[in-house]
TILOMI-122651 format. One record per residue (C-alpha): residue number from 0; residue in three letters; z, x, y. Coordinates in Angstrom, 3 decimals. Last residue first. Example, Ala and Ser with C-alpha at 12.3 -4.5 7.8 and 13.67 -1.06 7.14 Angstrom:
// residues 2
LOBA   resi   resn          Z          X          Y
LOBA      1    SER      7.140     13.670     -1.060
LOBA      0    ALA      7.800     12.300     -4.500
***
This chain:
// residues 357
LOBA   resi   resn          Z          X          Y
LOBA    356    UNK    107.745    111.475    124.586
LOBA    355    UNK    107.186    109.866    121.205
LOBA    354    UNK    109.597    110.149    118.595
LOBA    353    UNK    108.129    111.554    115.006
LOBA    352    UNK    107.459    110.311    112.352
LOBA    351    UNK    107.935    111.714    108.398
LOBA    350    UNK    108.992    108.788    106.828
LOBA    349    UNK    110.552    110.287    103.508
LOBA    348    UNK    113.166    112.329    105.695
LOBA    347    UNK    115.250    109.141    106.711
LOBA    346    UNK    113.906    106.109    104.344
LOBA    345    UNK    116.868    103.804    106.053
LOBA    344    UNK    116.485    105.110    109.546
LOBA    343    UNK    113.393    104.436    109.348
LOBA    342    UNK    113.295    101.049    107.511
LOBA    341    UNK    116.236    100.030    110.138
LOBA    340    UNK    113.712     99.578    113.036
LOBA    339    UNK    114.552    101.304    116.310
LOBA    338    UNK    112.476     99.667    118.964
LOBA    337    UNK    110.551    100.710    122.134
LOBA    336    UNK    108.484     97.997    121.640
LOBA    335    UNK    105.511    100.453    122.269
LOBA    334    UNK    107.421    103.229    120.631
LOBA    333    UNK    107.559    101.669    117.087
LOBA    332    UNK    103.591    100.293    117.338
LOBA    331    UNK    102.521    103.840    118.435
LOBA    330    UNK    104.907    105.721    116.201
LOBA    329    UNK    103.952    103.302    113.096
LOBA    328    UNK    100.007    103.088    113.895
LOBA    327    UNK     99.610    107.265    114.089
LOBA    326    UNK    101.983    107.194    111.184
LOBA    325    UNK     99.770    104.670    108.796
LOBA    324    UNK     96.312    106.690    110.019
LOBA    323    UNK     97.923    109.868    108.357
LOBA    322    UNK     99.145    107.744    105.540
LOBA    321    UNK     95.700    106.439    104.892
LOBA    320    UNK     93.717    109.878    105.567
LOBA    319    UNK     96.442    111.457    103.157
LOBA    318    UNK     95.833    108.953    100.335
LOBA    317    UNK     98.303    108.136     97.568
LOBA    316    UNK     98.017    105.035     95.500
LOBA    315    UNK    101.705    103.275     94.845
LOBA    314    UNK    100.747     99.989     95.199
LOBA    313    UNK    102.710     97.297     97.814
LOBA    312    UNK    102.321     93.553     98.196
LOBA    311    UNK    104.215     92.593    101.518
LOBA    310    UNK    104.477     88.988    101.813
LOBA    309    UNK    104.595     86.131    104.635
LOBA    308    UNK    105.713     82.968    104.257
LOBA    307    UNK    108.819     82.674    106.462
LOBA    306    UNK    107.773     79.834    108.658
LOBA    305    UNK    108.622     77.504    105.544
LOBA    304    UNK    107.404     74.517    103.465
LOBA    303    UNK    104.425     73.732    105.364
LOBA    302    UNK    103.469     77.378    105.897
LOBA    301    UNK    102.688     77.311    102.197
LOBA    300    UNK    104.574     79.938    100.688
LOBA    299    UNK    103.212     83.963     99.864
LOBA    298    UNK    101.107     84.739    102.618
LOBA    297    UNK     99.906     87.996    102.328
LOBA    296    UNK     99.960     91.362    104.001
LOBA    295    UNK     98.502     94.176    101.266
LOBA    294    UNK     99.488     97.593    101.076
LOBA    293    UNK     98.717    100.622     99.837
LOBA    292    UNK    101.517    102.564     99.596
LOBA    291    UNK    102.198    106.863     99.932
LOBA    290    UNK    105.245    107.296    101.793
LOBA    289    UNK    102.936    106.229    105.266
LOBA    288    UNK    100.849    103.470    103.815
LOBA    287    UNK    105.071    102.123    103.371
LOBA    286    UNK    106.480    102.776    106.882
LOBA    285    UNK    102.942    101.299    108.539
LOBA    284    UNK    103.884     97.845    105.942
LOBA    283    UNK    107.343     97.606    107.364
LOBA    282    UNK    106.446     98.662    110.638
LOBA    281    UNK    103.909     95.556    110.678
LOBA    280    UNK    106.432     93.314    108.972
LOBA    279    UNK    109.118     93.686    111.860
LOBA    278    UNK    106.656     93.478    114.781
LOBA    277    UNK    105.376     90.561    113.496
LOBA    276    UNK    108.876     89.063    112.362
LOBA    275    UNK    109.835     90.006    116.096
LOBA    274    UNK    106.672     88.049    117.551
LOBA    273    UNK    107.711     85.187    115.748
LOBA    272    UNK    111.843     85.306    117.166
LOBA    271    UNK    110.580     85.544    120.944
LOBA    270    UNK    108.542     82.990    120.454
LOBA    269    UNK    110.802     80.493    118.980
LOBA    268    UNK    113.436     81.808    121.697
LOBA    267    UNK    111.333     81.435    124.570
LOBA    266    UNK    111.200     84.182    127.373
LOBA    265    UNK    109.247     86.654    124.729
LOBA    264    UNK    105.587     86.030    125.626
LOBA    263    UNK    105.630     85.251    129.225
LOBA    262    UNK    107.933     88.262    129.975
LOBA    261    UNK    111.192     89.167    129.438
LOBA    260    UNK    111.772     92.734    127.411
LOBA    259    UNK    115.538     91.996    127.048
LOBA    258    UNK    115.023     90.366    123.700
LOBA    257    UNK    113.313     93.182    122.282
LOBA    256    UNK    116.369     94.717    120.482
LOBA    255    UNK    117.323     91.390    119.245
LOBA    254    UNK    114.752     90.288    117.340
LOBA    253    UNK    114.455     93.985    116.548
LOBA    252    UNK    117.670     93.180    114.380
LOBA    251    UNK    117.688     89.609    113.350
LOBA    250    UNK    113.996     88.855    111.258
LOBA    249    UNK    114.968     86.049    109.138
LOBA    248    UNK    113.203     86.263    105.514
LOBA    247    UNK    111.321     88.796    104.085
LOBA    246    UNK    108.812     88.576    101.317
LOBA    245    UNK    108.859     92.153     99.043
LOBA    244    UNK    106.643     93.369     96.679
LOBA    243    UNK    106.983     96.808     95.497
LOBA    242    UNK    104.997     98.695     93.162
LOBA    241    UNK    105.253    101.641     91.589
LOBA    240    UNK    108.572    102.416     92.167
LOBA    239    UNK    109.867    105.879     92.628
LOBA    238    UNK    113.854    104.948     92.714
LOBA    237    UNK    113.683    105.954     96.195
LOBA    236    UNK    110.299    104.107     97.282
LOBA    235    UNK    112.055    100.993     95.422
LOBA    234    UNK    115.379    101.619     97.416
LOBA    233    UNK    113.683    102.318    100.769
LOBA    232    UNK    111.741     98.793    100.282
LOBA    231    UNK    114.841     96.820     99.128
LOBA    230    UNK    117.178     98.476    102.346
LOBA    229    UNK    114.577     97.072    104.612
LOBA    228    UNK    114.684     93.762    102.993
LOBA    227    UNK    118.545     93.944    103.550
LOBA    226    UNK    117.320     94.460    106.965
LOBA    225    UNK    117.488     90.702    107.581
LOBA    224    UNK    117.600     88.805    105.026
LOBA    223    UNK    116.540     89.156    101.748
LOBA    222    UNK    113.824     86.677    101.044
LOBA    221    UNK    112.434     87.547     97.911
LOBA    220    UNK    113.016     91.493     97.060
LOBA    219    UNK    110.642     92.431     94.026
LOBA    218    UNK    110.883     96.456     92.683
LOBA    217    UNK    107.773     97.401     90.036
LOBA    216    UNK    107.718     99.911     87.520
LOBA    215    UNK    111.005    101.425     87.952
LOBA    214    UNK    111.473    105.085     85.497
LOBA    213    UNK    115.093    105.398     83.668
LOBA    212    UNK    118.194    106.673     84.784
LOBA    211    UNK    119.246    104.142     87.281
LOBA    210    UNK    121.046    103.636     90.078
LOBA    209    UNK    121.750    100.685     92.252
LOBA    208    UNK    124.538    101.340     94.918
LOBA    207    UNK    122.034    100.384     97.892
LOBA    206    UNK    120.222     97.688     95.728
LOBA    205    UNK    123.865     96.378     95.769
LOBA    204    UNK    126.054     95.799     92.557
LOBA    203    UNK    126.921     92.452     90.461
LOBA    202    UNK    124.852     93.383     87.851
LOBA    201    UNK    122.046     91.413     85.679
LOBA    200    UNK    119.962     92.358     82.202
LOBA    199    UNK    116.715     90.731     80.903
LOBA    198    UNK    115.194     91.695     78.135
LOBA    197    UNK    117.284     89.725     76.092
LOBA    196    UNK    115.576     86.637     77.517
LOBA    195    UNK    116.324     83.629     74.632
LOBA    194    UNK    116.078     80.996     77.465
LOBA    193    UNK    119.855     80.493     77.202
LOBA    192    UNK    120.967     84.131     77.394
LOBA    191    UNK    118.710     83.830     80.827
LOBA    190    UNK    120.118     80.914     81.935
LOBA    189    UNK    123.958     82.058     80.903
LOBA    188    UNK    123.145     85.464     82.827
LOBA    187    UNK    121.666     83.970     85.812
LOBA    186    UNK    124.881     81.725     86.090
LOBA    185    UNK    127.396     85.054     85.459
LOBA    184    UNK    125.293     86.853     88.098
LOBA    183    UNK    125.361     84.315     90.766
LOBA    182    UNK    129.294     83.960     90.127
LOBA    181    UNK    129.679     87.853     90.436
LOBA    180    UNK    127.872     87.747     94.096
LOBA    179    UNK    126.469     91.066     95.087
LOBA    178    UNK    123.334     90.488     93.318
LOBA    177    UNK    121.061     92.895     91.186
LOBA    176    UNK    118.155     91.553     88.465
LOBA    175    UNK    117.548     94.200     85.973
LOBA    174    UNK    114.049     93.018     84.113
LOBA    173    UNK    112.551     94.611     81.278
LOBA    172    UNK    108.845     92.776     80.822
LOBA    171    UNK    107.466     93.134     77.502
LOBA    170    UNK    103.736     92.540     77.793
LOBA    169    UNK    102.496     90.700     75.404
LOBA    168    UNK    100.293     88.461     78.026
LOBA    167    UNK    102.228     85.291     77.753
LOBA    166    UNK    105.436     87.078     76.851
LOBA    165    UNK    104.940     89.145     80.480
LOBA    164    UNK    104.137     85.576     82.312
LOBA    163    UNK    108.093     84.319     80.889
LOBA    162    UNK    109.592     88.013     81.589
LOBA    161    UNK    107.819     87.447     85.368
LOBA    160    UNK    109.268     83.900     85.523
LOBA    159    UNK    112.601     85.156     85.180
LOBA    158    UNK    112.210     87.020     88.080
LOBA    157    UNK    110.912     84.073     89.988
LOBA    156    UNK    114.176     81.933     88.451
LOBA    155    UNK    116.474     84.647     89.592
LOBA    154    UNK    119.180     82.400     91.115
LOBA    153    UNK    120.276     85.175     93.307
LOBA    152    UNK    117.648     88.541     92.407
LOBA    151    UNK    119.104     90.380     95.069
LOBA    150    UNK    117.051     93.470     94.513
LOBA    149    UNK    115.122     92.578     91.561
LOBA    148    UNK    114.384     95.582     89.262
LOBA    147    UNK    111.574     95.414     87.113
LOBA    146    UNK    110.810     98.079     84.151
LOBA    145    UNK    107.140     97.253     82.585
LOBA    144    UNK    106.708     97.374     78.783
LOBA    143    UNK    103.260     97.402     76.561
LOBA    142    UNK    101.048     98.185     79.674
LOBA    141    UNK     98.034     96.384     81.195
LOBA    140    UNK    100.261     94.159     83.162
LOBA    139    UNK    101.270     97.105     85.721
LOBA    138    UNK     97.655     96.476     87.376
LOBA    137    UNK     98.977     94.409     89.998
LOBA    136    UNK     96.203     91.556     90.132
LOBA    135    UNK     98.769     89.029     88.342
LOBA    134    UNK    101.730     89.342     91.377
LOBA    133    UNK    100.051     87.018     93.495
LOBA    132    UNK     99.590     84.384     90.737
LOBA    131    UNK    103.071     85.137     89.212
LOBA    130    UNK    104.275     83.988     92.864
LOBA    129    UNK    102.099     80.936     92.841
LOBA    128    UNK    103.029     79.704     89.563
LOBA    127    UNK    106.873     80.058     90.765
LOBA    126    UNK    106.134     78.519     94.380
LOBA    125    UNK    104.161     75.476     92.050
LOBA    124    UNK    107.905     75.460     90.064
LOBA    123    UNK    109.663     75.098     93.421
LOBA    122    UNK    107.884     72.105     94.477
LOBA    121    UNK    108.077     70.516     91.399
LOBA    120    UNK    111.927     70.922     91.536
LOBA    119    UNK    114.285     73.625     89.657
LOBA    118    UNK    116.319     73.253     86.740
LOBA    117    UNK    116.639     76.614     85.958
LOBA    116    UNK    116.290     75.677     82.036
LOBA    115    UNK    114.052     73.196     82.391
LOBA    114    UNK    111.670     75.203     84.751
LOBA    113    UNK    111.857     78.008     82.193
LOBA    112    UNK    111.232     76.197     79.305
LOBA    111    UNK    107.562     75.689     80.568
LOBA    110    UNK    106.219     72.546     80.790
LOBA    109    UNK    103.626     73.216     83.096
LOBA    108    UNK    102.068     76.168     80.861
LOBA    107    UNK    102.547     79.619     82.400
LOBA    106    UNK    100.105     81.331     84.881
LOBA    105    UNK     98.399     78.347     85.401
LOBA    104    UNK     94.973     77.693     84.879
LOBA    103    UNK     92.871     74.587     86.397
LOBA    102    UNK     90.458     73.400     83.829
LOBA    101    UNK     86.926     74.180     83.819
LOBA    100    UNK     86.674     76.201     81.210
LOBA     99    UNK     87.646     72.856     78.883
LOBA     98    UNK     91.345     73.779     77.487
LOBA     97    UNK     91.609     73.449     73.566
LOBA     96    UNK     95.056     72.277     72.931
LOBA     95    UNK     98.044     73.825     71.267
LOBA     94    UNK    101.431     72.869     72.114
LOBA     93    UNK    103.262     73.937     74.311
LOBA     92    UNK    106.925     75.488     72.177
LOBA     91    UNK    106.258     78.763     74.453
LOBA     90    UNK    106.787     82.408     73.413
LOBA     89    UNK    107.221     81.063     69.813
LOBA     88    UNK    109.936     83.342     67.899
LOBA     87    UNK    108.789     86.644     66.575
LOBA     86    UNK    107.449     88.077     63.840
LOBA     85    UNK    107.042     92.045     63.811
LOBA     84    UNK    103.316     94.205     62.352
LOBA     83    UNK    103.411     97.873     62.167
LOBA     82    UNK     99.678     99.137     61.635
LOBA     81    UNK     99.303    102.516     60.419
LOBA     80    UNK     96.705    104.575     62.325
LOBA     79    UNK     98.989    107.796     61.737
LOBA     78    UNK     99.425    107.731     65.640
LOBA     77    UNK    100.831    104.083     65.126
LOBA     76    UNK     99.111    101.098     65.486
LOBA     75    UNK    101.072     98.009     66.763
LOBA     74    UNK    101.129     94.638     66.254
LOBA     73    UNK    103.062     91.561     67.220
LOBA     72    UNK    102.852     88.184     65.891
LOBA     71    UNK    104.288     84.817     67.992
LOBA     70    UNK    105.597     81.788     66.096
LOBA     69    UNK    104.677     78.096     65.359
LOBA     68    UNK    103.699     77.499     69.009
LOBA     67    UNK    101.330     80.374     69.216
LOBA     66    UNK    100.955     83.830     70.423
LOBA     65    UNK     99.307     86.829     69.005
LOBA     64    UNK     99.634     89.923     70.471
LOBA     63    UNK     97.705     93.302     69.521
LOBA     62    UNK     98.665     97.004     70.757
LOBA     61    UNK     96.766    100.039     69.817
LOBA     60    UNK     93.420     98.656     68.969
LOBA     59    UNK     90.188    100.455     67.937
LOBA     58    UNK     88.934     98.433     65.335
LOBA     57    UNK     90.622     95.260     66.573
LOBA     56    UNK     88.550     94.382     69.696
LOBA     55    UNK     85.680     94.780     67.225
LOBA     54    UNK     86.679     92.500     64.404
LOBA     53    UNK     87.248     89.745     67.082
LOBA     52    UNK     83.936     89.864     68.527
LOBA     51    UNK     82.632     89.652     64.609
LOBA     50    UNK     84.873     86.997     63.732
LOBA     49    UNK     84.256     84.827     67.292
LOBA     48    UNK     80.195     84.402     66.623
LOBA     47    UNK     80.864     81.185     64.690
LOBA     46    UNK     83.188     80.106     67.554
LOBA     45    UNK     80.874     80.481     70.561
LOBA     44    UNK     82.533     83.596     72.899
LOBA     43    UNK     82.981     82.517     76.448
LOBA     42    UNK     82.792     85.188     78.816
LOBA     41    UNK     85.262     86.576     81.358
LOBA     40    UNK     84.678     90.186     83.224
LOBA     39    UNK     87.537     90.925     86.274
LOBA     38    UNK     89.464     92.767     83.676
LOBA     37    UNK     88.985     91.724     80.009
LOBA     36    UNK     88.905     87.519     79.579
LOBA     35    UNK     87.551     86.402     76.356
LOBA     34    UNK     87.285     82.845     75.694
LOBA     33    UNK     86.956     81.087     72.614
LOBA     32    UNK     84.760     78.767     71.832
LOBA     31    UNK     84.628     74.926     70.512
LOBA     30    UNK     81.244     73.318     71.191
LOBA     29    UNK     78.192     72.897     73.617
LOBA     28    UNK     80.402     70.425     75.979
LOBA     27    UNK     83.313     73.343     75.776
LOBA     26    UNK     86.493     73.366     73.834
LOBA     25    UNK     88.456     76.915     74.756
LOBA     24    UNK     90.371     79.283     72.307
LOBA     23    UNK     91.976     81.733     74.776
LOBA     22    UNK     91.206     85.916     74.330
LOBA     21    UNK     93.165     88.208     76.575
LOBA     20    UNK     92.121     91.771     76.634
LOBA     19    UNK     95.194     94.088     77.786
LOBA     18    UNK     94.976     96.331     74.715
LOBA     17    UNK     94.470     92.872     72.557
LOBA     16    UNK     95.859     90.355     73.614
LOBA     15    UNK     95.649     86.523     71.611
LOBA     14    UNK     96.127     82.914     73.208
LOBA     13    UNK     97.151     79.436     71.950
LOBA     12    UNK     96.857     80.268     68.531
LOBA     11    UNK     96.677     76.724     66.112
LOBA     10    UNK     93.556     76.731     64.251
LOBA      9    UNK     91.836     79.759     62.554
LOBA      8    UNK     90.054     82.905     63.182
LOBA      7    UNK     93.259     84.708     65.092
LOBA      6    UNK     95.608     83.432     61.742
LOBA      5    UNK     93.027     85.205     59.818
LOBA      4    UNK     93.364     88.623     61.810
LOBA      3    UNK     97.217     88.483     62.199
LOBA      2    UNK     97.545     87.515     58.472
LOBA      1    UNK     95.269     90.856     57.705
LOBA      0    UNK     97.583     92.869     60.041
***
């Protein structure tokens, strides 16, 4: 623990956590500093003062990460108060370089070995940092290990880019990423094998067929189309998720259930197909305040890049006025199109609404 401690007082850290308190060594006009960023409070510690901040955050410490290009340190206190201290290889090879506060953060460094290894374009990497961005306020990060299931996870590389963010913060993310296709799942497998990801695992299965005998933090669905998104949401309220976060693609089924309602609104086709991804996400997000959700609507990509931008961000956080208020809206939106969304039929006795007479 004493190397952790004089390794965190020298030169060459990029970032240390300590119980969810993230401390970055930042070059300001006055000086070098390091900054200390717990919750929604940030200040900016001067460097002679940085010993005694640091001895605190350590006196009553349970969990302590230290990463840096020449290796990572872990810590952890046991319920004796002894301290077991691992080695690990560097999170990222970046190297170290005092950031002015005023610099633009990322959730991981632009030259990540994640966006080598998947290969993807600049475009794609800023959806990447974007995702991680939305996902960030989830409170999940605070813990030592998170469980993460993506329901057809295809090329993976945002899921991957959670385990990369969860390294950042010493958080170990465990990620199961499901596909039907075999060949998806051997590529994923060689990426993530490549990147050094152990904690990341990857079946050929459904979500529908998806079991699993151990507690889901957080369930991510990214573009599943059609009511496969449905069938994301009812497995991460079945498999007691947390969270879920979900941003659906094409909008088929009610698309076509309303199509023989012709009036000025629905006698186009473009219109006809934006006012079913409305009606869609809005009993998606009803269906989830009423099992228990709070949930935010978002807009996950530019609308530049794609109509299909918008996200569901979903916290377990039960309230009874909430999911009384969620059903009221469901029923009302449900029986007004006179639609019969999959997500019902899909969470059955979980969504307890009722047909309107």
């Amino acid at each position: 623990m004493e190397e952790l401690r004089e390794r965190a007082l020298g030169d060459g850290w990029r970032k240390l956590v300590v119980d969810g308190v993230a401390a970055t060594p930042v070059s300001l006009k006055r000086g070098p500093a390091v900054k200390v960023v717990d919750g929604s409070r940030t200040e900016t510690v001067p460097r002679e003062e940085w010993a005694a901040r640091l001895d605190s955050l350590l006196a009553s410490a349970r969990n302590v990460h230290l990463l840096a290009p020449a290796g990572d340190v872990h810590a952890r206190r046991t319920k004796k108060g002894r301290w077991l201290v691992s080695h690990g290889k560097a999170s990222s090879q970046t190297p170290v370089v005092d950031a002015h506060d005023r610099e633009r953060h990322r959730a991981l460094p632009q030259d990540h070995p994640l966006f080598r290894a998947t290969k993807i374009s600049r475009d794609k990497e800023r959806q990447v940092q974007h995702y991680v961005e939305l996902l960030r306020p989830l409170p999940l990060w605070d813990r030592d290990v998170i469980r993460v299931v993506d329901a057809g996870c295809g090329k993976a590389y945002m899921s991957l880019a959670l385990v990369a963010y969860g390294r950042e913060v010493g958080t170990r993310v465990e990620l199961v990423g499901l596909d039907t296709n075999p060949e998806v799942i051997a590529t994923v497998r060689t990426i993530a094998d490549q990147l050094g990801y152990a904690e990341a695992e990857f079946e050929a299965t459904s979500i529908e067929h998806y079991e699993s005998d151990q507690p889901i933090d957080l369930l991510v669905s990214l573009h599943a189309c059609d009511t496969a998104t449905d069938e994301a949401i009812a497995a991460g309220v079945r498999l007691g998720a947390e969270a879920i976060v979900v941003a659906p693609c094409c909008h088929h089924e009610l698309a076509a259930q309303i199509a023989g309602k012709k009036d000025a609104l629905l006698r186009h086709g473009l219109l006809l197909g934006r006012q079913a991804d409305l009606v869609t996400d809005a009993l998606r997000a009803a269906a989830l305040e009423t099992v228990g959700y709070r949930v935010d609507v978002i807009e996950f990509v530019s609308a530049e890049h794609t109509a299909k931008n918008v996200m569901l961000r979903a916290e377990h956080s039960w309230s009874a006025t909430r999911a009384e208020r969620a059903a009221a809206e469901y029923v009302e939106l449900r029986d007004r199109w006179g639609v019969e969304p999959a997500i019902e039929r899909l969470l059955g006795d979980r969504l307890a609404v009722s047909r309107a007479r």
